[in-house]
C-alpha positions in Angstrom: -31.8 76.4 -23.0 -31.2 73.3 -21.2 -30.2 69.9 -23.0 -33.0 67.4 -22.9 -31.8 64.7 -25.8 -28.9 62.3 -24.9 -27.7 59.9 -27.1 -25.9 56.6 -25.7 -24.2 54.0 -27.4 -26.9 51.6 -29.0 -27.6 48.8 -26.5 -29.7 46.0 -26.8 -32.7 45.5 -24.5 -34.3 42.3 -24.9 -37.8 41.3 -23.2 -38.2 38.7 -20.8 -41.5 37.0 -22.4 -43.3 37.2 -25.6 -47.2 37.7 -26.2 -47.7 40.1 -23.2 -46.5 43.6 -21.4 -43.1 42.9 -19.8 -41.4 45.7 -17.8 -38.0 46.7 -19.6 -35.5 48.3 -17.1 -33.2 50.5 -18.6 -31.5 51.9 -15.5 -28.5 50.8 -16.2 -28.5 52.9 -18.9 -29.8 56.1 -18.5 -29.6 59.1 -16.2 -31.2 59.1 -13.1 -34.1 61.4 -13.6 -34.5 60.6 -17.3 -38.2 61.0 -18.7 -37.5 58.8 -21.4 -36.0 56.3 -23.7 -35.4 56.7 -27.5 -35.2 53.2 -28.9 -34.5 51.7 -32.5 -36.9 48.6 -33.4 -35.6 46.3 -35.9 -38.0 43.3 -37.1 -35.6 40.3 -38.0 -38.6 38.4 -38.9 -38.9 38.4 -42.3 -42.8 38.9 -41.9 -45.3 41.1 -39.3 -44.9 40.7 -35.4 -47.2 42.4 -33.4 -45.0 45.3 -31.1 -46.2 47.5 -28.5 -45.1 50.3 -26.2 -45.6 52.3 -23.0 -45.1 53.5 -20.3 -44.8 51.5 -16.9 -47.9 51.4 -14.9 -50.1 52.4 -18.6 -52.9 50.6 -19.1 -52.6 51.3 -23.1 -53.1 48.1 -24.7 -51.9 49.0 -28.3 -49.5 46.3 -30.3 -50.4 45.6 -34.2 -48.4 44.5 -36.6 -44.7 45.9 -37.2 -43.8 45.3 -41.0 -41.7 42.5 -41.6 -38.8 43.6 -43.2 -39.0 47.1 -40.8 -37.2 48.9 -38.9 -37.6 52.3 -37.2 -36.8 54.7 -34.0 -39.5 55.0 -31.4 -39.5 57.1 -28.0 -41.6 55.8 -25.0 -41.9 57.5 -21.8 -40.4 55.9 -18.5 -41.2 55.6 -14.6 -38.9 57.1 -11.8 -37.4 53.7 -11.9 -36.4 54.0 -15.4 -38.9 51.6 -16.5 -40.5 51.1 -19.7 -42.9 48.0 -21.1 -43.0 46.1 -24.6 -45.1 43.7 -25.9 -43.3 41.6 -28.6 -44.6 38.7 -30.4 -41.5 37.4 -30.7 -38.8 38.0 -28.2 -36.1 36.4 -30.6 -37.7 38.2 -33.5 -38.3 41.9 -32.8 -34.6 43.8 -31.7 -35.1 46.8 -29.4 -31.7 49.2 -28.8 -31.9 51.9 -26.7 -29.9 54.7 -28.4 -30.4 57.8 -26.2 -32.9 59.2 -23.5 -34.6 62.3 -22.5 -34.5 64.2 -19.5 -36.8 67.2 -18.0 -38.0 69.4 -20.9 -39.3 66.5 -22.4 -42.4 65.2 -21.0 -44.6 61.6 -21.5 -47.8 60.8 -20.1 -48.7 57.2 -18.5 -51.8 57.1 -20.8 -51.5 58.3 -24.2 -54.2 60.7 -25.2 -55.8 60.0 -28.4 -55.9 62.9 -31.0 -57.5 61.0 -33.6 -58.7 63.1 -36.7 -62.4 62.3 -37.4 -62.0 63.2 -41.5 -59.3 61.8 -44.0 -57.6 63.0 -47.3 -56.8 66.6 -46.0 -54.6 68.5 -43.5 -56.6 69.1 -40.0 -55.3 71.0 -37.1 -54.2 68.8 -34.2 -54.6 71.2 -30.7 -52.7 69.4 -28.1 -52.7 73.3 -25.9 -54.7 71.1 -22.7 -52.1 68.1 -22.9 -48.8 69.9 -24.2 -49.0 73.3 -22.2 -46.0 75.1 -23.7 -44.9 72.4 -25.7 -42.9 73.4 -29.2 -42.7 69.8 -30.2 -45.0 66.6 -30.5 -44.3 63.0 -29.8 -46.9 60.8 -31.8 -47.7 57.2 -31.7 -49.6 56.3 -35.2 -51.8 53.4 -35.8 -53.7 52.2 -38.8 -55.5 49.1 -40.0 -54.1 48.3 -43.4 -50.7 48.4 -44.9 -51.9 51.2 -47.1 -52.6 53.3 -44.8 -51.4 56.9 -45.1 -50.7 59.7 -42.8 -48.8 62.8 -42.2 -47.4 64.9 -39.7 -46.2 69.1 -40.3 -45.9 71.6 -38.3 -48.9 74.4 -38.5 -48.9 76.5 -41.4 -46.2 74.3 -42.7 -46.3 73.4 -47.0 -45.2 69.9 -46.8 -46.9 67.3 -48.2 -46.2 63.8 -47.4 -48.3 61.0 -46.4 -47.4 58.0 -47.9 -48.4 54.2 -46.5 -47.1 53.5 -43.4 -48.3 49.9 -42.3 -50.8 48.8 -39.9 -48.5 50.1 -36.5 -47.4 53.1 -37.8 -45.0 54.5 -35.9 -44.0 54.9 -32.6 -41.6 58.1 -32.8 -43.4 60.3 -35.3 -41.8 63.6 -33.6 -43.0 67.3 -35.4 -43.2 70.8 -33.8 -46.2 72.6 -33.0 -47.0 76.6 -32.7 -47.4 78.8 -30.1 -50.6 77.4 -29.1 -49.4 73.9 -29.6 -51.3 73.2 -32.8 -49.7 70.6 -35.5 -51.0 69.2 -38.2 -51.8 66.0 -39.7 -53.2 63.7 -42.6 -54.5 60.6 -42.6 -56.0 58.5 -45.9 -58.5 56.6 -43.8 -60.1 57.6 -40.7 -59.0 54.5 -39.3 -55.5 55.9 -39.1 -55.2 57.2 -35.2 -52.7 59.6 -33.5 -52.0 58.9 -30.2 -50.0 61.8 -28.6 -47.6 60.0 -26.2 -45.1 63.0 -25.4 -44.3 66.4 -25.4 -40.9 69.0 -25.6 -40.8 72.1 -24.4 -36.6 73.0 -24.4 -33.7 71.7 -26.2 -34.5 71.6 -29.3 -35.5 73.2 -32.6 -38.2 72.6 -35.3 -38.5 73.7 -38.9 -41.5 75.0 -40.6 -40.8 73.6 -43.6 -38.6 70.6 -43.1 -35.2 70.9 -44.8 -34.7 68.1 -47.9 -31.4 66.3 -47.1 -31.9 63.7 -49.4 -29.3 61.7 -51.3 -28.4 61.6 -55.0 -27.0 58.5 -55.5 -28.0 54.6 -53.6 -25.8 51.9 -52.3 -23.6 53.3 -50.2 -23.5 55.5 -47.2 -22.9 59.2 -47.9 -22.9 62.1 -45.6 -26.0 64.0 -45.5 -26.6 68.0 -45.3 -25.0 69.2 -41.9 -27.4 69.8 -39.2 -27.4 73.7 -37.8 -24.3 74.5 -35.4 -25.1 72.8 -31.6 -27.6 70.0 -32.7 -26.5 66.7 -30.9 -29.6 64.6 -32.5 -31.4 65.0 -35.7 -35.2 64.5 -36.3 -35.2 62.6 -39.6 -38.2 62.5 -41.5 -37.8 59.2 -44.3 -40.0 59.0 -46.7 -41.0 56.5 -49.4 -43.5 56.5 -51.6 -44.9 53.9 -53.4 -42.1 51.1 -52.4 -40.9 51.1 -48.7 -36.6 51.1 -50.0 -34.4 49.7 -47.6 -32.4 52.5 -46.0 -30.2 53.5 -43.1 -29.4 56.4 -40.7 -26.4 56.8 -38.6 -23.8 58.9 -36.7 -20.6 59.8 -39.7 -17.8 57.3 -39.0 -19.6 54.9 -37.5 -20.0 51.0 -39.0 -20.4 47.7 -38.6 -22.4 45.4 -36.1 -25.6 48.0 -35.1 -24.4 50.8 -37.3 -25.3 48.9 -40.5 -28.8 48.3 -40.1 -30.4 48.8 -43.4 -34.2 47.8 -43.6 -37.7 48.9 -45.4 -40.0 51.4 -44.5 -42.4 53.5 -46.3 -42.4 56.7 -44.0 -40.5 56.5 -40.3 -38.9 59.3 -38.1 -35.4 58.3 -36.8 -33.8 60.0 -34.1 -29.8 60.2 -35.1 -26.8 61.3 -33.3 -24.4 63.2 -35.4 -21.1 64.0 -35.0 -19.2 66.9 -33.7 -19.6 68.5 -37.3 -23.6 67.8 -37.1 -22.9 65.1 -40.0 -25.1 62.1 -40.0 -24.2 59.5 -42.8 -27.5 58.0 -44.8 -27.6 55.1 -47.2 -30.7 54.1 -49.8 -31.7 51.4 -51.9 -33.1 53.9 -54.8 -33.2 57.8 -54.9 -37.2 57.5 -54.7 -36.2 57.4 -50.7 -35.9 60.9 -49.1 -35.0 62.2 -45.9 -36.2 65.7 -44.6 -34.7 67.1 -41.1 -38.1 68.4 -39.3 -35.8 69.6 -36.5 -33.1 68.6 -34.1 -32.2 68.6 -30.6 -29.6 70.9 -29.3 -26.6 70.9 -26.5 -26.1 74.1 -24.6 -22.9 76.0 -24.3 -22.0 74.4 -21.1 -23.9 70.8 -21.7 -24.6 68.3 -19.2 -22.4 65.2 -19.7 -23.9 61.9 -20.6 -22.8 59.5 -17.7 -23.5 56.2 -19.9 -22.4 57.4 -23.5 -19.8 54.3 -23.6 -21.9 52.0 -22.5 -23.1 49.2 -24.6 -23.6 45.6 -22.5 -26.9 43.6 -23.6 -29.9 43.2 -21.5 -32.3 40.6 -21.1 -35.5 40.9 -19.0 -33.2 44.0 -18.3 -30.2 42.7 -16.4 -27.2 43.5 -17.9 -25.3 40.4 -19.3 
């Protein structure tokens, strides 16, 4: 097993231009030979900004409307110059951090492929075998047209069964493991809801079947939730609301202030958290109707790799360092 998840400390990358692609260079921050970035998007706005990502040199031309009061993790695939591009409607509006990378065993493509379900209301199988080959996890992109849009992710054969609204752009990290023959699941309430496969995994990390309920008991306040397995460096954080999108938070145990207090809406996101070296990661919600599930988590070997910009944490804009 090799480690392909790295988490840095959150740092701020800020595009250089609204209302169009802009190239986001986050070389200063990752390994050389990273495959991609794991960001947290926070919408300051108080009301929808269109957001989009890809990878550079992609001529995907997705960005909709991220909710308002929003936030959520995302993971975008990145050239061999470390390279990524947004599209923000609002450069002052729309906060991106980058909070960890991959490296080999985790693949993206330059062109998402679309995996799009042509019937709603029910779990279909998802076969990503001809653009995953030996994948054990999925990296999803999720679009819809209204904010009552649902949709789901499990892994195949899984029992879960949660598909609340999401918003009109989805998601942009939506991360769930496949089978053997890289077959997932999914649910959409409207056939207007699209999955666009951005990534793959194929080492490093561990998925559930059944994802594990960590959820809290009590709101307000940031309590530890249920360790993650022995190893894990990251977990895969299913959050789900349904009904009301609660504010809530996710982050590493003993960390606050400044970045490490974001607490915003969402219906139903996927975070991808660093926890500690107890596999703890601390969550906070605004009511108990707001549940997390762990569909999996990423793992460091015996003998990792060290993470040559964990302590880094300058700002970017139009990514220079400042």
């Amino acid at each position: 097993m090799a480690q392909t998840f790295f988490p840095i400390t959150p740092t701020e990358i800020t595009a250089g231009a609204s209302g169009e692609w802009t190239p986001m260079d986050a070389s200063a921050l990752i390994a050389e030979g990273a495959t991609g970035v794991i960001l947290h998007v926070v919408n300051t706005a108080g009301f929808d900004r269109d957001l989009g990502l890809r990878k550079n040199g992609s001529t995907d031309d997705r960005y909709t409307d991220a909710d308002g009061v929003a936030h959520f993790w995302a993971m975008i695939g990145v050239d061999g110059d470390r390279i990524f591009e947004a599209y923000v409607q609002s450069t002052t509006e729309i906060d991106i951090y980058v909070v960890g990378y991959t490296m080999a065993g985790v693949a993206f493509s330059t062109n998402a492929d679309d995996k799009s379900l042509g019937f709603a209301l029910d779990w279909y199988d998802i076969d990503c075998s001809t653009e995953a080959p030996s994948a054990i996890g999925l990296i999803f992109e999720i679009t819809g047209v209204l904010w009552s849009d649902a949709a789901g992710l499990r892994k195949n054969g899984s029992s879960d069964d949660r598909h609340p609204p999401g918003g009109e752009h989805y998601t942009f990290g939506a991360i769930i493991g496949c089978d053997g023959s890289q077959v997932c699941e999914g649910y959409v309430g409207h056939i207007n809801n699209d999955f666009f496969l951005v990534g793959y995994i194929t080492d490093g990390c561990t998925f559930n079947l059944n994802a594990t309920d960590v959820s809290l008991g009590s709101a307000g306040e940031y309590l530890d939730l249920s360790a993650l397995p022995s190893g894990a460096n990251m977990g895969f954080i299913e959050h789900y609301s349904l009904g009301v999108p609660y504010d809530f938070g996710l982050r590493k145990k003993g960390q606050s202030g400044g970045y490490y207090d974001i607490y915003k809406q969402a219906y139903h996101a996927w975070a991808i958290v660093e926890c500690d070296a107890s596999q703890i990661i601390e969550g906070k919600i605004e009511n108990t109707d707001a549940d997390f599930f762990v569909v999996g988590y990423s793992e460091v070997p015996a003998v990792g790799l060290e993470n040559k910009s964990a302590n880094m944490g300058s700002k970017m804009i139009a990514g220079k360092l400042i």
